[in-house]
LORONU-339140 format. One record per residue (C-alpha): residue in one letter; x, y, z; residue number from 1. Coordinates in pm, whole numbers, plus 50000, padded with zeros to 5 digits. Layout:
<recs>
A X Y Z NUM
...
</recs>
This chain:
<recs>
X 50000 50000 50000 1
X 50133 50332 49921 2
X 49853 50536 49797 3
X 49627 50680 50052 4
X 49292 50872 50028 5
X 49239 51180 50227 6
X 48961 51340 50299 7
X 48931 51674 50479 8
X 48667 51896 50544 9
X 48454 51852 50218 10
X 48743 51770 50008 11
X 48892 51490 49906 12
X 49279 51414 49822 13
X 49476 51095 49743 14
X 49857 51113 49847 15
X 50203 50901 49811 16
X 50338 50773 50129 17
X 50711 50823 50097 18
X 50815 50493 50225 19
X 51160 50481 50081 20
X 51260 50842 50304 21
X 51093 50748 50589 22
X 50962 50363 50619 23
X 50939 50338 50957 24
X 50670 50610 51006 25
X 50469 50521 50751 26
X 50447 50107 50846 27
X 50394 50311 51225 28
X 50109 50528 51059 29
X 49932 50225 50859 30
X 49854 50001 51168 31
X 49606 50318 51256 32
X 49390 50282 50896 33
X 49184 50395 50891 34
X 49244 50727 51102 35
X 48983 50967 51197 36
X 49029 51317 51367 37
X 48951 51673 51367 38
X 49205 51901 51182 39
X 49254 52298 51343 40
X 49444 52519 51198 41
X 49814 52584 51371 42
X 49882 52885 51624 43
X 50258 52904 51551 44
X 50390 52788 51215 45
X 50177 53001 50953 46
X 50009 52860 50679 47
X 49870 52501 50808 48
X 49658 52240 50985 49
X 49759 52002 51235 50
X 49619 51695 51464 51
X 49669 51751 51812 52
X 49743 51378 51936 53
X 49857 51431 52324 54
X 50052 51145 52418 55
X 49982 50936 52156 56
X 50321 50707 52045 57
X 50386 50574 51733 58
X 50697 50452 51827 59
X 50942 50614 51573 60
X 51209 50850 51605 61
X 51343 51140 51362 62
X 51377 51032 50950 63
X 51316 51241 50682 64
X 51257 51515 50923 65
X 51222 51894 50799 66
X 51080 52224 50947 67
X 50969 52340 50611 68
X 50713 52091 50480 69
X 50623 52201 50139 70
X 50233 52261 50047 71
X 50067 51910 50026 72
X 50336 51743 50264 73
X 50219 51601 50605 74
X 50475 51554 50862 75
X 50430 51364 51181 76
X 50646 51470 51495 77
X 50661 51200 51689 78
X 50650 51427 52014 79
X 50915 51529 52263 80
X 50919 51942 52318 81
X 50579 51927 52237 82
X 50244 51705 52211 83
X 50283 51448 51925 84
X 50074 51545 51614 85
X 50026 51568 51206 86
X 50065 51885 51037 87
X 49970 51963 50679 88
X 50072 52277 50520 89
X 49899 52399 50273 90
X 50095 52721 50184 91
X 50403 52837 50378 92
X 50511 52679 50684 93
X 50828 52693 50924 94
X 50731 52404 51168 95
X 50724 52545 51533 96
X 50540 52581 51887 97
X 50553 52799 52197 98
X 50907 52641 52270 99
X 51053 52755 51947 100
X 51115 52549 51581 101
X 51043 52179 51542 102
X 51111 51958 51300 103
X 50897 51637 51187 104
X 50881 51294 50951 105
X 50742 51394 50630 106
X 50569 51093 50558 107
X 50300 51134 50303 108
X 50250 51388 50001 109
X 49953 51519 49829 110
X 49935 51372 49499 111
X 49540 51463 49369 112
X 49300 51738 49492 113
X 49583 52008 49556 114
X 49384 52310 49417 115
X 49157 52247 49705 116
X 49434 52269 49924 117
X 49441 52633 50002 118
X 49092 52646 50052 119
X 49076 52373 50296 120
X 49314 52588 50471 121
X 49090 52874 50482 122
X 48798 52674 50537 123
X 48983 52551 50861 124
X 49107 52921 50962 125
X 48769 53122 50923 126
X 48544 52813 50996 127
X 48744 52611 51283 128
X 48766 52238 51324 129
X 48745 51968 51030 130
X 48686 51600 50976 131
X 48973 51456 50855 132
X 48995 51088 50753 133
X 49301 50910 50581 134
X 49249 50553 50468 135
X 49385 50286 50218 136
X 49283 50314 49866 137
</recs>
C-alpha cells in the first residue's frame, strides 16, 4: 500500500506515502487505517493544519525530518518538546510551537486534489475544526 485517500473537510485528496525516506513512520502510521480526527488550523507555524494527538506514540524517532514541509506534505512529529501530532501545510510553513522550531517525519505527500488545498486551509482558519479521515485506497 502506498497510495492513501484523504479526505478533509469537504474535500477529498489521494497522496504518496514516501516509504523509501521514511519507512518506519509510515508502516507506524498504517497500523492506525483507517484514522479519523479533527484538523485545526496551527497557532505558531503560519500557513497550516495540524492533529493535536497528546501522548499518543507511534513509536518512531526522527527520519526524513524537515521544518519546512512544502504545500501538500504532512509531517508527523513524533513528540518530545511538544504534544505528538500531524501537520499539513497547505501554503508556507516553518514548523514550530511555543518552545521555538520543530522539526517532523514527512511521511505522506499530496498527489490529487491540491487546488483544494488552500481552501481547505481557509475553510479551517475562518470556519474552525474539520473532519479529517486518511484511509487505504
Amino acid at each position: 500500500m502506498s497510495i492513501l485517500k484523504v479526505t478533509a473537510g469537504p474535500f477529498t485528496f489521494t497522496g504518496k506515502l514516501e516509504t523509501e525516506a521514511a519507512p518506519k513512520t509510515c508502516a507506524a502510521f498504517i497500523k492506525h487505517l483507517p484514522f479519523v480526527s479533527k484538523i485545526i488550523h496551527v497557532r505558531w507555524s503560519g500557513e497550516g493544519v495540524w492533529v493535536p494527538l497528546g501522548d499518543l506514540d507511534f513509536g518512531v524517532g526522527y527520519e526524513n525530518n524537515t521544518s519546512y514541509p512544502a504545500p501538500g506534505h504532512f509531517i508527523l512529529y513524533p513528540g518530545g518538546v511538544s504534544e505528538t501530532e500531524i501537520l499539513l501545510a497547505y501554503g508556507g510553513v516553518q514548523f514550530a510551537s511555543k518552545a521555538g522550531q520543530l522539526s517532523g517525519n514527512h511521511f505522506l505527500t499530496l498527489t490529487t486534489g491540491l487546488e483544494n488545498l488552500y481552501a481547505l486551509g481557509r475553510k479551517v482558519l475562518l470556519e474552525g475544526a474539520q473532519d479529517i479521515r486518511f484511509e487505504a485506497m
